[in-house]
N, CA, C, O and CB atoms as a CASP TS submission, in Angstrom:
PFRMAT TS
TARGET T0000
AUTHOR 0000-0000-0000
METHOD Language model
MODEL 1
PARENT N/A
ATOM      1  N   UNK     1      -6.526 -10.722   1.149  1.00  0.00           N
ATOM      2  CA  UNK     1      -6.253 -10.700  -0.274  1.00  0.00           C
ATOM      3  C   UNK     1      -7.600 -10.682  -1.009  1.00  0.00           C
ATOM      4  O   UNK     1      -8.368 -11.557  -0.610  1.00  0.00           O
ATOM      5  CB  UNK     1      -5.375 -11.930  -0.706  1.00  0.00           C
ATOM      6  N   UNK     2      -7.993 -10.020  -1.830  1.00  0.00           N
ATOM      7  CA  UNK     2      -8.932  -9.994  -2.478  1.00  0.00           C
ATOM      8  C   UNK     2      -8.364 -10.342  -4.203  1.00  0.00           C
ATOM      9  O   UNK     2      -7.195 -10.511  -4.551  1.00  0.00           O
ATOM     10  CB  UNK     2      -9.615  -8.633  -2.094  1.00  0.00           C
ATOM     11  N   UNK     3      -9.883 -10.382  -5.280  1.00  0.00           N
ATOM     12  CA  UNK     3     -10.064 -11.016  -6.411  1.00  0.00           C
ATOM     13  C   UNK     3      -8.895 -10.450  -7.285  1.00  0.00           C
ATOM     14  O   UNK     3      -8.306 -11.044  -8.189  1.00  0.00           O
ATOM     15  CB  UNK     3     -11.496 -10.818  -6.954  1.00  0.00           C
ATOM     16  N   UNK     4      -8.680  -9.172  -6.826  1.00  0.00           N
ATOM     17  CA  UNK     4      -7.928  -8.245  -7.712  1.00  0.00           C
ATOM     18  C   UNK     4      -5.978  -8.006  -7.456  1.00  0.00           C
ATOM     19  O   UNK     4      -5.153  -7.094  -7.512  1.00  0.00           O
ATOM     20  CB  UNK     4      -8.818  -6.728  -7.404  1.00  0.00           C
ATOM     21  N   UNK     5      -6.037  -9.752  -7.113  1.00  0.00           N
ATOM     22  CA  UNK     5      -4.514  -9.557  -6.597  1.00  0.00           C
ATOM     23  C   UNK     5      -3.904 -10.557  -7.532  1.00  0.00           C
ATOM     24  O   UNK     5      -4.547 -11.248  -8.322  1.00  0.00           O
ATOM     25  CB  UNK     5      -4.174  -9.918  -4.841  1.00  0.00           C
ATOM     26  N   UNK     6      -2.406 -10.574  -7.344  1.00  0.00           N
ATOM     27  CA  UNK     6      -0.985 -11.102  -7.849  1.00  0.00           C
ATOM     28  C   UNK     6       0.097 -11.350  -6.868  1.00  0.00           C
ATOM     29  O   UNK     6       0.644 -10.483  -6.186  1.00  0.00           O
ATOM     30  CB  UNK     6      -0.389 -10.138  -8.794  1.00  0.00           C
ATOM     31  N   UNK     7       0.365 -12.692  -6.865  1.00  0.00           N
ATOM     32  CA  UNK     7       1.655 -13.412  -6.226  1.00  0.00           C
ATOM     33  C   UNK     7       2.284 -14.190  -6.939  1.00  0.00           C
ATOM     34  O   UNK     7       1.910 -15.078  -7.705  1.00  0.00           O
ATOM     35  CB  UNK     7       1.458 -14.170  -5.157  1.00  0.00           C
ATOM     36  N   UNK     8       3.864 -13.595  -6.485  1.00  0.00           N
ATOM     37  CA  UNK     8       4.602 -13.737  -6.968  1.00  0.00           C
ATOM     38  C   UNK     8       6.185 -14.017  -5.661  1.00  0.00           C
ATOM     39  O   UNK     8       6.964 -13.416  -4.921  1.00  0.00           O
ATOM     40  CB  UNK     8       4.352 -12.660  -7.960  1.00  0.00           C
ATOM     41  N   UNK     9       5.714 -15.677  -6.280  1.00  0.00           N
ATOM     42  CA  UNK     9       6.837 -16.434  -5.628  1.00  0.00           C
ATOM     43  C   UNK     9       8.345 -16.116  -5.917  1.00  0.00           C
ATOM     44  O   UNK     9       8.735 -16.109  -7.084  1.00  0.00           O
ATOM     45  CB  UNK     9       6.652 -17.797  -5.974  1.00  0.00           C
ATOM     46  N   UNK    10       9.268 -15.833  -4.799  1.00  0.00           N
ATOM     47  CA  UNK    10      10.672 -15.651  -4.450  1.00  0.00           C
ATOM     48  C   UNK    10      10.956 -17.042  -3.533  1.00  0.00           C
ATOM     49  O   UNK    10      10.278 -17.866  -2.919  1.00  0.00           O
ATOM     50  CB  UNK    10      10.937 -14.104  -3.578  1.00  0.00           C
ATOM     51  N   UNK    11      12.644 -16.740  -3.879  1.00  0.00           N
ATOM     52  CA  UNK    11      13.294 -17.669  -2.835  1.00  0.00           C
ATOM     53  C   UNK    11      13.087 -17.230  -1.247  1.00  0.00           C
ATOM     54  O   UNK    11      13.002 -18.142  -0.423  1.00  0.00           O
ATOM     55  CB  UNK    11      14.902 -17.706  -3.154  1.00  0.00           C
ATOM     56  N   UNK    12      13.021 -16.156  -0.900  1.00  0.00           N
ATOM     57  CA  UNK    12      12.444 -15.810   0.194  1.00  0.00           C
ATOM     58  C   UNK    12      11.019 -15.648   0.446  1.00  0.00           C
ATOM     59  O   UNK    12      10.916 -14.705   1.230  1.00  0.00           O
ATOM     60  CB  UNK    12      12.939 -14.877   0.446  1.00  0.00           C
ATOM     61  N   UNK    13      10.055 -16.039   0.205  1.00  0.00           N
ATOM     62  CA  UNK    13       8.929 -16.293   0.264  1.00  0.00           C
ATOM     63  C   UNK    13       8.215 -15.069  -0.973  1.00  0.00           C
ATOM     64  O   UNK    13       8.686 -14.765  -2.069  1.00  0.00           O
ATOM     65  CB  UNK    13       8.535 -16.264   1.874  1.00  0.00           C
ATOM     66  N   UNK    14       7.139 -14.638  -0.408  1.00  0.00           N
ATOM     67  CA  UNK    14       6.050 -14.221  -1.488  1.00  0.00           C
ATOM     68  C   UNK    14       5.639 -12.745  -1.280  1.00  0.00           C
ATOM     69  O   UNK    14       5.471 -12.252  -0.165  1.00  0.00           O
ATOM     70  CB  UNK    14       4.673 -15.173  -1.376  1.00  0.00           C
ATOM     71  N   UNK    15       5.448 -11.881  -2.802  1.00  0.00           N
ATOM     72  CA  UNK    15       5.411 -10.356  -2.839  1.00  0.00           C
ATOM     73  C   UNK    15       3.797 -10.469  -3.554  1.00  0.00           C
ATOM     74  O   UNK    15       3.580 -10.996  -4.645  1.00  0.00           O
ATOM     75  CB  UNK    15       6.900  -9.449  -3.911  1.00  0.00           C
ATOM     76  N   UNK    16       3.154 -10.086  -3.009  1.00  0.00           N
ATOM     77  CA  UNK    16       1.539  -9.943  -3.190  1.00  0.00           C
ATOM     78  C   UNK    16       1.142  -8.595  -3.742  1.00  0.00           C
ATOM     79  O   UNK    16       1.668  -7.582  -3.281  1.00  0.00           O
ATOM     80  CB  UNK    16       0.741 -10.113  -1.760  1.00  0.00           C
ATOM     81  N   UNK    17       0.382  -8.540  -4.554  1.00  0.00           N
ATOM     82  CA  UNK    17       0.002  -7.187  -4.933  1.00  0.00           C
ATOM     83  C   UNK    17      -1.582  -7.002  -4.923  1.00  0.00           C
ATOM     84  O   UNK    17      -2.276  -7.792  -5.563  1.00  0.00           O
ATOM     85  CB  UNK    17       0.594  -6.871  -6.362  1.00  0.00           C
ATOM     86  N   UNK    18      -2.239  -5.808  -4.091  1.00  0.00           N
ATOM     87  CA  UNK    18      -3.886  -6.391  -4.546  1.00  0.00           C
ATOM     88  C   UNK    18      -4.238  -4.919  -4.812  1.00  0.00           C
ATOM     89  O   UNK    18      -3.595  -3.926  -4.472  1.00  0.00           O
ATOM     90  CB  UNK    18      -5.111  -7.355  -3.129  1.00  0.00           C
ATOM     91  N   UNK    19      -5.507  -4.994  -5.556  1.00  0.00           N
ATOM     92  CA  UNK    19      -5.566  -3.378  -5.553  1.00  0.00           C
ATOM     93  C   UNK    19      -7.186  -3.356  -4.879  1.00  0.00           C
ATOM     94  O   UNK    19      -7.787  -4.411  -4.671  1.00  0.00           O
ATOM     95  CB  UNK    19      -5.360  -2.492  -7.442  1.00  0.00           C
ATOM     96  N   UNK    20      -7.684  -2.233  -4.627  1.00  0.00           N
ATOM     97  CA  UNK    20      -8.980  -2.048  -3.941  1.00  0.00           C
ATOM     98  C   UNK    20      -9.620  -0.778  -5.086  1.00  0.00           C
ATOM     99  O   UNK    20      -8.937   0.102  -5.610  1.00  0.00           O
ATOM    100  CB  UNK    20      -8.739  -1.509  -2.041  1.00  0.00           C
ATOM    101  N   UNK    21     -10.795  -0.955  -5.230  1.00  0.00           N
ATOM    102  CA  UNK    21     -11.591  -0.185  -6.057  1.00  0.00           C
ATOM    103  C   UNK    21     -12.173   0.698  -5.874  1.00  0.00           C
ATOM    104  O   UNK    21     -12.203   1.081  -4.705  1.00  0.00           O
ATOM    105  CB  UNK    21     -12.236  -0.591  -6.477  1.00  0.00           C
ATOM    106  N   UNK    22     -13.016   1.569  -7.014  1.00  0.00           N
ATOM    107  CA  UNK    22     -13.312   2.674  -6.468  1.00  0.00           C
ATOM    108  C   UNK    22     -14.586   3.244  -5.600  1.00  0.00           C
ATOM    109  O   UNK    22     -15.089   4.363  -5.494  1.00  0.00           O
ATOM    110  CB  UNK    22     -13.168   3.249  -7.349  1.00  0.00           C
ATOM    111  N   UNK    23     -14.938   1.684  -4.907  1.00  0.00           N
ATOM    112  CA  UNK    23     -15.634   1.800  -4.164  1.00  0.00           C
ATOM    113  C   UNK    23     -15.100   1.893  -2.739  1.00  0.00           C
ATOM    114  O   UNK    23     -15.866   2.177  -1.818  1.00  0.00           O
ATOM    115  CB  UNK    23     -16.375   1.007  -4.438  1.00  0.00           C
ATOM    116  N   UNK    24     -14.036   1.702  -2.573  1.00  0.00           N
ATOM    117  CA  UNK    24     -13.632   1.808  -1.378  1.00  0.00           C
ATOM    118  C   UNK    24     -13.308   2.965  -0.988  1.00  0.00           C
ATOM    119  O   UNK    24     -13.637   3.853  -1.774  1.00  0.00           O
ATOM    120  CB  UNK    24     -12.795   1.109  -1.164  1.00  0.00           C
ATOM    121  N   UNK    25     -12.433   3.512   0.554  1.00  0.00           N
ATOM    122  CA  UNK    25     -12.683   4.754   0.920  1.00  0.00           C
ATOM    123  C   UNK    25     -10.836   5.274   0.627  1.00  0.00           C
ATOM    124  O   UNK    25     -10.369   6.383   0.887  1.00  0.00           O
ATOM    125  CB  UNK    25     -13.501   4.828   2.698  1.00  0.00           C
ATOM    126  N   UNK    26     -10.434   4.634   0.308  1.00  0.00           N
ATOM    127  CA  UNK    26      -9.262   4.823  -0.178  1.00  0.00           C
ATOM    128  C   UNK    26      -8.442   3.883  -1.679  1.00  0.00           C
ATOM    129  O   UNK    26      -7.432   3.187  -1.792  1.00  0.00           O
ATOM    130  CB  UNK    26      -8.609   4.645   1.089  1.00  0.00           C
ATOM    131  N   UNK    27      -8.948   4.099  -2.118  1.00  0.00           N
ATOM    132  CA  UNK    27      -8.381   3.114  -3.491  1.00  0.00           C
ATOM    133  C   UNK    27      -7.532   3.198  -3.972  1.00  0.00           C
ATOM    134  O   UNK    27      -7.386   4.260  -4.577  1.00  0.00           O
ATOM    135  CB  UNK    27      -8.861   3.031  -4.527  1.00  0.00           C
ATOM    136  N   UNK    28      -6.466   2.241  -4.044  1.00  0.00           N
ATOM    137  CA  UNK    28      -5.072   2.019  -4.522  1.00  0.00           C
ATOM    138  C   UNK    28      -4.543   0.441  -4.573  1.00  0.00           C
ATOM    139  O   UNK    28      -5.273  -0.549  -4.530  1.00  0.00           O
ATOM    140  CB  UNK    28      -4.134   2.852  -3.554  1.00  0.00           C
ATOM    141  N   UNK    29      -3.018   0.454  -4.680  1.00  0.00           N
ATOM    142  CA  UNK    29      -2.225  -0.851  -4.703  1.00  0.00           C
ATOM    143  C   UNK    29      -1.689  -0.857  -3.502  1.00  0.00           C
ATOM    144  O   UNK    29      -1.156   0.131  -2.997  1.00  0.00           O
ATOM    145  CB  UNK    29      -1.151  -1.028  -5.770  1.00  0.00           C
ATOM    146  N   UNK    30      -1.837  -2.426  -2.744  1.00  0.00           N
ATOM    147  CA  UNK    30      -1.357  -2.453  -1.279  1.00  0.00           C
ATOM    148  C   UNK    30      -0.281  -3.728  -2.049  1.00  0.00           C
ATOM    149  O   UNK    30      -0.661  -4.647  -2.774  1.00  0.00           O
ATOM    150  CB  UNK    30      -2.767  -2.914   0.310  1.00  0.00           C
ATOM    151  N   UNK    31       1.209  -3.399  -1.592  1.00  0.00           N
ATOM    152  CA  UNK    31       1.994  -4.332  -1.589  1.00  0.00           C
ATOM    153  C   UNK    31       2.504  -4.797  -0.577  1.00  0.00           C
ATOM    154  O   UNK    31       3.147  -4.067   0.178  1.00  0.00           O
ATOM    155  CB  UNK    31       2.713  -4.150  -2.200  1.00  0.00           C
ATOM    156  N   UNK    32       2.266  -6.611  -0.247  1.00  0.00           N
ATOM    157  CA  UNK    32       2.647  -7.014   0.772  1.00  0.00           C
ATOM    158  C   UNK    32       3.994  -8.065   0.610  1.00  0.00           C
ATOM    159  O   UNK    32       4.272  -8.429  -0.532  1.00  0.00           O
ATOM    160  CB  UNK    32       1.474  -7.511   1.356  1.00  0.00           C
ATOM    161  N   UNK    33       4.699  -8.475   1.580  1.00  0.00           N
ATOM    162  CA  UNK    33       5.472  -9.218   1.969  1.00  0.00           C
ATOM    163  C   UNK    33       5.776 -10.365   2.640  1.00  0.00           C
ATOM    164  O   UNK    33       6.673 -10.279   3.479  1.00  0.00           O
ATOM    165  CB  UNK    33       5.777  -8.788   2.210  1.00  0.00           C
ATOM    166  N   UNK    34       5.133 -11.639   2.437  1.00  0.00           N
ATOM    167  CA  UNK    34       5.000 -12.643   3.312  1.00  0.00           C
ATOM    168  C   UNK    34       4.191 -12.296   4.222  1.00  0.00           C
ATOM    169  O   UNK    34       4.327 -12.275   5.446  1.00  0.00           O
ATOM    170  CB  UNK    34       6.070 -13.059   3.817  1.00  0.00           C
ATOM    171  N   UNK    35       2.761 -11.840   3.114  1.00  0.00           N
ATOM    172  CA  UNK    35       1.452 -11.013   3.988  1.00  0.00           C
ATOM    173  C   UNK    35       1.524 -10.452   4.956  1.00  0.00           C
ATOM    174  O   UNK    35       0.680 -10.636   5.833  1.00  0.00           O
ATOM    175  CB  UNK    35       0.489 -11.622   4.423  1.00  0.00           C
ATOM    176  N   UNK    36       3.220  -9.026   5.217  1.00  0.00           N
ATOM    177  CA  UNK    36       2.817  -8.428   5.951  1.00  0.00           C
ATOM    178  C   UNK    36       2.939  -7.207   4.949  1.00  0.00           C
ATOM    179  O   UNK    36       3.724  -7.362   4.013  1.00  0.00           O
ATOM    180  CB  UNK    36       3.393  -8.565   7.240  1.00  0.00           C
ATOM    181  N   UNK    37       2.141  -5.824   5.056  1.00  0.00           N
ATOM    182  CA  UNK    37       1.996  -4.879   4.371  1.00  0.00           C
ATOM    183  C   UNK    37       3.378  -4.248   4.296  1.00  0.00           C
ATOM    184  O   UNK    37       3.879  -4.271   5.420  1.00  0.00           O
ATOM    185  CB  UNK    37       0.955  -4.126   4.838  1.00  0.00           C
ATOM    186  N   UNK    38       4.100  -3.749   3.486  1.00  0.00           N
ATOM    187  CA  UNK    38       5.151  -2.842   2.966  1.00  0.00           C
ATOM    188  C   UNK    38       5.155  -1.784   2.109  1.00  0.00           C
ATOM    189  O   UNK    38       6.216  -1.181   1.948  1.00  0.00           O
ATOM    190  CB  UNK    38       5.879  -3.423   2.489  1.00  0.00           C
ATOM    191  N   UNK    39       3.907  -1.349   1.370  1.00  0.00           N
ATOM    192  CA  UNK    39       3.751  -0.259   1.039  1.00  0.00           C
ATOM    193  C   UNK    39       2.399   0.157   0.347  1.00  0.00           C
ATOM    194  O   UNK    39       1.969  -0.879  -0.161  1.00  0.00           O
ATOM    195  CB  UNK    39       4.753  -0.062   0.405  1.00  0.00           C
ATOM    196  N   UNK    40       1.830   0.837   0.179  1.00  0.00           N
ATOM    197  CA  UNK    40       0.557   1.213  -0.474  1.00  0.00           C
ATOM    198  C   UNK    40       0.517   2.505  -1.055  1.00  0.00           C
ATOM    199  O   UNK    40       0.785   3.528  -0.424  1.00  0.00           O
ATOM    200  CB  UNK    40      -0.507   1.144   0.419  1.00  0.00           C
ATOM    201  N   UNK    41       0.085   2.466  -2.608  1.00  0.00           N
ATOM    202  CA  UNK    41      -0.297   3.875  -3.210  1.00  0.00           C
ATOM    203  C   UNK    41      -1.619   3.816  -3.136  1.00  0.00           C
ATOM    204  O   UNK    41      -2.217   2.746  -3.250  1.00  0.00           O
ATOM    205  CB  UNK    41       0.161   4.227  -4.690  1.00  0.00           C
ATOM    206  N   UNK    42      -2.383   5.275  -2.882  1.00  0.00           N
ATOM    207  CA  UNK    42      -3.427   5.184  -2.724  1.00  0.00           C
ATOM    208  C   UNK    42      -4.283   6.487  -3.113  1.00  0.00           C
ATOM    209  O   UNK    42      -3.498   7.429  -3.221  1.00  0.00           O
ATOM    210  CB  UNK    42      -3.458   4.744  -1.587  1.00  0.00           C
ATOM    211  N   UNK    43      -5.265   6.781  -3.298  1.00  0.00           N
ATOM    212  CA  UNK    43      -6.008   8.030  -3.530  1.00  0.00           C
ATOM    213  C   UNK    43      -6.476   8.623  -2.443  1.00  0.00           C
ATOM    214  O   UNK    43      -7.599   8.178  -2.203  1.00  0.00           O
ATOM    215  CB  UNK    43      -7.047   7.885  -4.333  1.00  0.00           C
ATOM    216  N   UNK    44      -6.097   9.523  -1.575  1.00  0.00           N
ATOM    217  CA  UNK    44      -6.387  10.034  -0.099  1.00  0.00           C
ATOM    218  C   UNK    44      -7.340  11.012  -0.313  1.00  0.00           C
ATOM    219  O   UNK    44      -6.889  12.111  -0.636  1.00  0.00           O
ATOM    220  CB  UNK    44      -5.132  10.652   0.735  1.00  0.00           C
ATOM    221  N   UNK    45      -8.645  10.894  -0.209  1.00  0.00           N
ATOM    222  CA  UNK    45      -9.886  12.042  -0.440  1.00  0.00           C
ATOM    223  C   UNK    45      -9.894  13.143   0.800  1.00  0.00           C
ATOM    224  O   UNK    45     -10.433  14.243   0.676  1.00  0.00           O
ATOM    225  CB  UNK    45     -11.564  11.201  -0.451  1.00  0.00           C
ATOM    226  N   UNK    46      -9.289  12.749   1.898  1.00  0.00           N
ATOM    227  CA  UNK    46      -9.424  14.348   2.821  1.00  0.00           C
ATOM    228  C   UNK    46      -7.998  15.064   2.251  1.00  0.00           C
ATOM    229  O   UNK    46      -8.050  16.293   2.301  1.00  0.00           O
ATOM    230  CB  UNK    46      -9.355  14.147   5.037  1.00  0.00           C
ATOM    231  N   UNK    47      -6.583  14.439   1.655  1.00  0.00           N
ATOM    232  CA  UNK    47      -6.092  15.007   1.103  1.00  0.00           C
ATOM    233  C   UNK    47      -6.044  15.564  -0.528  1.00  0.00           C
ATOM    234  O   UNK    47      -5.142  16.146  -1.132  1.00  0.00           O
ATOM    235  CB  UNK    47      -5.480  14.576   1.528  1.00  0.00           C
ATOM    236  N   UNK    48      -7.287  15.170  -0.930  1.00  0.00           N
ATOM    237  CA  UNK    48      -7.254  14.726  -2.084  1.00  0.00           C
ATOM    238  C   UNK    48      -5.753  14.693  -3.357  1.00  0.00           C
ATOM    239  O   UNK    48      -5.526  15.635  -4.117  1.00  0.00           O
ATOM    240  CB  UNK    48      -8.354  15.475  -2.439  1.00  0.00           C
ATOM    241  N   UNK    49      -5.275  13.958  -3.329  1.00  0.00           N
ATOM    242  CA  UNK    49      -4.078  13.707  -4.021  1.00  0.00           C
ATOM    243  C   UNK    49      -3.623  12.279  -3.551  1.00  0.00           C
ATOM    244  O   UNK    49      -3.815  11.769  -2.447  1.00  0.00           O
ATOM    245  CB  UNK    49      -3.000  14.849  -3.738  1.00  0.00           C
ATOM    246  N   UNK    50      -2.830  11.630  -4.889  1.00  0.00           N
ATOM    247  CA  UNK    50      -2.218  10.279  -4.317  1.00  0.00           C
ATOM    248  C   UNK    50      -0.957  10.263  -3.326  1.00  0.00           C
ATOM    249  O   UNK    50      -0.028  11.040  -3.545  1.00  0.00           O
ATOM    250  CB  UNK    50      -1.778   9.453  -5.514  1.00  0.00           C
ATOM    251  N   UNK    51      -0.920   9.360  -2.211  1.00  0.00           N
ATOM    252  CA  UNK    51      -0.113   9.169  -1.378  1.00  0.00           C
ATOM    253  C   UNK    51       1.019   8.150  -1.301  1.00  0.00           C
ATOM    254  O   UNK    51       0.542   7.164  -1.862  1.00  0.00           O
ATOM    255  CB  UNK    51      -0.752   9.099  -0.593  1.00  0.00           C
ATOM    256  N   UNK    52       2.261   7.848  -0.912  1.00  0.00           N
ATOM    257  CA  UNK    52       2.803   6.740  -0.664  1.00  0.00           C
ATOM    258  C   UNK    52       2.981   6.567   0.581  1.00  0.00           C
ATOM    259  O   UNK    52       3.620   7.430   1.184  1.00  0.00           O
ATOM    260  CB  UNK    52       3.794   6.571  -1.257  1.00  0.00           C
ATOM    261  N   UNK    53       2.496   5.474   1.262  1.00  0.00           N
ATOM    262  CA  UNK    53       2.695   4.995   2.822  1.00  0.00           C
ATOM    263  C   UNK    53       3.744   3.698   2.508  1.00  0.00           C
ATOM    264  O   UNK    53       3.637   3.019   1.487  1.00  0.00           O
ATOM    265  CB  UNK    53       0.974   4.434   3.735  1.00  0.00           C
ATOM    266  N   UNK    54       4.684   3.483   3.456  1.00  0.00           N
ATOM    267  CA  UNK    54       5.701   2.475   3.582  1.00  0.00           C
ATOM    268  C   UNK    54       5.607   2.141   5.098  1.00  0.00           C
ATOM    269  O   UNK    54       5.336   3.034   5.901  1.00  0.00           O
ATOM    270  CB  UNK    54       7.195   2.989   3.088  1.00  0.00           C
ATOM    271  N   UNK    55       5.826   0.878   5.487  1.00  0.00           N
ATOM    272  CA  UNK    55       5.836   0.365   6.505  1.00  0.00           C
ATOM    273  C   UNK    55       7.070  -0.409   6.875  1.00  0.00           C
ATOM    274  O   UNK    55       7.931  -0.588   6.014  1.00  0.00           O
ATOM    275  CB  UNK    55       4.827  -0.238   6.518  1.00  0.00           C
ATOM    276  N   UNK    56       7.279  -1.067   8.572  1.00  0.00           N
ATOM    277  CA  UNK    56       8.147  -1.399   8.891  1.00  0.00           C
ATOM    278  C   UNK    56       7.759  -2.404   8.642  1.00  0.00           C
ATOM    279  O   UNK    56       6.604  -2.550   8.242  1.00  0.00           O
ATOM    280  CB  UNK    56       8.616  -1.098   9.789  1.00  0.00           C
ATOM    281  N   UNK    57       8.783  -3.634   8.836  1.00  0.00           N
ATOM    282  CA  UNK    57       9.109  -5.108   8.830  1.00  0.00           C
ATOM    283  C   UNK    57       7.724  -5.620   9.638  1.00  0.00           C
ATOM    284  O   UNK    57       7.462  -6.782   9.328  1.00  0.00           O
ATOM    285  CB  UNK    57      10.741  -5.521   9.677  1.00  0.00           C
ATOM    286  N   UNK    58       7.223  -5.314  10.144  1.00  0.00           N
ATOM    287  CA  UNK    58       5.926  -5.631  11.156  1.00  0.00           C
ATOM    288  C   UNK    58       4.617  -5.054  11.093  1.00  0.00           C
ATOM    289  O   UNK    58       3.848  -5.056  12.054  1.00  0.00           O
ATOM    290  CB  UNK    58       6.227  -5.303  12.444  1.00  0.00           C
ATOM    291  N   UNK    59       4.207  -4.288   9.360  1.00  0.00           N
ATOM    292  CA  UNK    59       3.566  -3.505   9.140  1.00  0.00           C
ATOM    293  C   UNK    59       2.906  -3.336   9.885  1.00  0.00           C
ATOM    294  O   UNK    59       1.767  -3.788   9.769  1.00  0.00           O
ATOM    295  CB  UNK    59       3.197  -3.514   8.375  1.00  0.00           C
ATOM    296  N   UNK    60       3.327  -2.505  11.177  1.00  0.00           N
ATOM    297  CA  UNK    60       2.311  -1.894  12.630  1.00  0.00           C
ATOM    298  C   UNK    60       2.279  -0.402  11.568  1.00  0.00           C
ATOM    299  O   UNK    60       2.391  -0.709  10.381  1.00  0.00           O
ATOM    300  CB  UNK    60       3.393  -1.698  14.902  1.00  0.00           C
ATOM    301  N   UNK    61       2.162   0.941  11.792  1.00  0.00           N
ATOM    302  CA  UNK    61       1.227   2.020  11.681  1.00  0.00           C
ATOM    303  C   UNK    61       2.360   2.344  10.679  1.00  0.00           C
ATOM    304  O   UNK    61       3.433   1.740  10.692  1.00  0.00           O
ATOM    305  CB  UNK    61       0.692   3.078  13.049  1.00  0.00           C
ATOM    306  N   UNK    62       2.052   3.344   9.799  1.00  0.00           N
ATOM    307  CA  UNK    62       3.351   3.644   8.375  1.00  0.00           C
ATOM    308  C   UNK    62       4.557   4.451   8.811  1.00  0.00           C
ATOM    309  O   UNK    62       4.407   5.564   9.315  1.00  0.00           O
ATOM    310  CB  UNK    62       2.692   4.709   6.932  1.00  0.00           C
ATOM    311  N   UNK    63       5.475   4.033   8.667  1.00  0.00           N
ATOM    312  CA  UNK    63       6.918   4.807   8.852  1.00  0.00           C
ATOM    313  C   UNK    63       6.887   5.862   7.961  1.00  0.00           C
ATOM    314  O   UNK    63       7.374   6.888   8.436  1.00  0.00           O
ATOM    315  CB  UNK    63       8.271   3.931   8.538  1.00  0.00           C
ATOM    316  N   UNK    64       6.435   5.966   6.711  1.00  0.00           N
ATOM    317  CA  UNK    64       6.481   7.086   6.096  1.00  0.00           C
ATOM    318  C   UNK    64       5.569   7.324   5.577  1.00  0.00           C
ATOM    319  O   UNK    64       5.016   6.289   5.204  1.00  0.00           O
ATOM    320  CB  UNK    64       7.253   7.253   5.426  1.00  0.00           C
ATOM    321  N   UNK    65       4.720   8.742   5.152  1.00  0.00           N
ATOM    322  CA  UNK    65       3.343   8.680   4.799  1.00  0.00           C
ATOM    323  C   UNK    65       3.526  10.326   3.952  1.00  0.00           C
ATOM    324  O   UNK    65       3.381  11.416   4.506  1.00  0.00           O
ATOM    325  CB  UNK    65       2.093   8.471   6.369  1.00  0.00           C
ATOM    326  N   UNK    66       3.848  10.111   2.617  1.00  0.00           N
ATOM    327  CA  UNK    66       4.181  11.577   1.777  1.00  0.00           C
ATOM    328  C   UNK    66       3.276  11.317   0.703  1.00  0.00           C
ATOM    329  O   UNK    66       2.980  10.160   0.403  1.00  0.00           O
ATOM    330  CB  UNK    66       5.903  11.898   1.158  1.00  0.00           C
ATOM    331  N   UNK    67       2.710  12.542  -0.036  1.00  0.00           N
ATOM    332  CA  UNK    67       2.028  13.045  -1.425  1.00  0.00           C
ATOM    333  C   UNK    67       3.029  12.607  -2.294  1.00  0.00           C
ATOM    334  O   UNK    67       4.235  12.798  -2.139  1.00  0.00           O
ATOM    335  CB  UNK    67       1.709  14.724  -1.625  1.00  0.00           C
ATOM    336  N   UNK    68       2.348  11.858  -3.453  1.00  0.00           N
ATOM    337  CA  UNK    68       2.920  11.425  -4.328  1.00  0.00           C
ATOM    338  C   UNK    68       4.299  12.932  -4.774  1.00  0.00           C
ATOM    339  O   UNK    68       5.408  12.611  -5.200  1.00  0.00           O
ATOM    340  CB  UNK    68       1.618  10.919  -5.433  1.00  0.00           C
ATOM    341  N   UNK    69       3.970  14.216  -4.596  1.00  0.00           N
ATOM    342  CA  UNK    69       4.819  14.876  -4.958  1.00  0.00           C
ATOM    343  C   UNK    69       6.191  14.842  -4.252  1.00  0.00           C
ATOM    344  O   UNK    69       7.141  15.431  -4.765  1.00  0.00           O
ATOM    345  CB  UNK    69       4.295  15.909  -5.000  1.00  0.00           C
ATOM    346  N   UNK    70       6.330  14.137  -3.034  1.00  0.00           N
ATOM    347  CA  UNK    70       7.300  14.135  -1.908  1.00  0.00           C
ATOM    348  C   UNK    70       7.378  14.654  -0.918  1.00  0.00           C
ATOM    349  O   UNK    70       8.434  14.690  -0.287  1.00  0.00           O
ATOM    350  CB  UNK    70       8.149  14.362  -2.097  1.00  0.00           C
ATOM    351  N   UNK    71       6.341  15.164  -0.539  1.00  0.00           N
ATOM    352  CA  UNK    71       5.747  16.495   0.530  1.00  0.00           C
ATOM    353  C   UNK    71       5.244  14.942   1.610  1.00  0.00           C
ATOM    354  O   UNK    71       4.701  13.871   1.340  1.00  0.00           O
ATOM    355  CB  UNK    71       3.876  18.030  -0.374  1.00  0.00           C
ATOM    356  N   UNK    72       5.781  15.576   2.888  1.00  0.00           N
ATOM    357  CA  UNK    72       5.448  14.852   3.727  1.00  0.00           C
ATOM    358  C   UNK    72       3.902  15.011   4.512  1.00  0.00           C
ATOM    359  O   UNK    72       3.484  16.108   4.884  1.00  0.00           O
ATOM    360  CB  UNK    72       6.504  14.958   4.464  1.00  0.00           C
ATOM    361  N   UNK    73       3.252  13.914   4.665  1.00  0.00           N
ATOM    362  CA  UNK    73       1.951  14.180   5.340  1.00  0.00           C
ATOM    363  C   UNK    73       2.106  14.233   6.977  1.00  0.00           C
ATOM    364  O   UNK    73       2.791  13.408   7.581  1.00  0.00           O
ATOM    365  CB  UNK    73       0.895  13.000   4.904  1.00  0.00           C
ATOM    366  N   UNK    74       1.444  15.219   7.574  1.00  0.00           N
ATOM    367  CA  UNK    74       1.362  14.797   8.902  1.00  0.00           C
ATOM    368  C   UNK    74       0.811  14.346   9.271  1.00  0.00           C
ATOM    369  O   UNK    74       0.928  14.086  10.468  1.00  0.00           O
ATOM    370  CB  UNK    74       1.354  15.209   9.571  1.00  0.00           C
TER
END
């Protein structure tokens, strides 16, 4: 979790929001779930265009990974 985050307590535990800057190599909002990752928008520079990645219950590698337009990435 870094400086640039938000939690927000549920009856089922906690939805985290942090964002990363534009110094980083991908900059966007990572939303987590009882600190495990569940989804991230992000600015993808070898694709250049924004992306949405979603993850499983166990945020191991992204279940879905499409251009903000809905176009799937391979």
């Amino acid at each position: 979790m870094t400086a640039n985050s938000v939690n927000v307590k549920t009856p089922e535990g906690t939805i985290t929001a942090w964002a990363d800057g534009p110094g980083e190599p991908y900059p966007g909002i990572t939303i987590e779930i009882n600190g495990i990752p569940a989804a991230v928008v992000e600015w993808h520079d070898v694709y250049q265009c924004f992306v949405l990645r979603t993850y499983t219950d166990t945020g191991e590698e992204p279940l879905h990974y499409h251009r903000w337009d809905g176009t799937a990435i391979d």
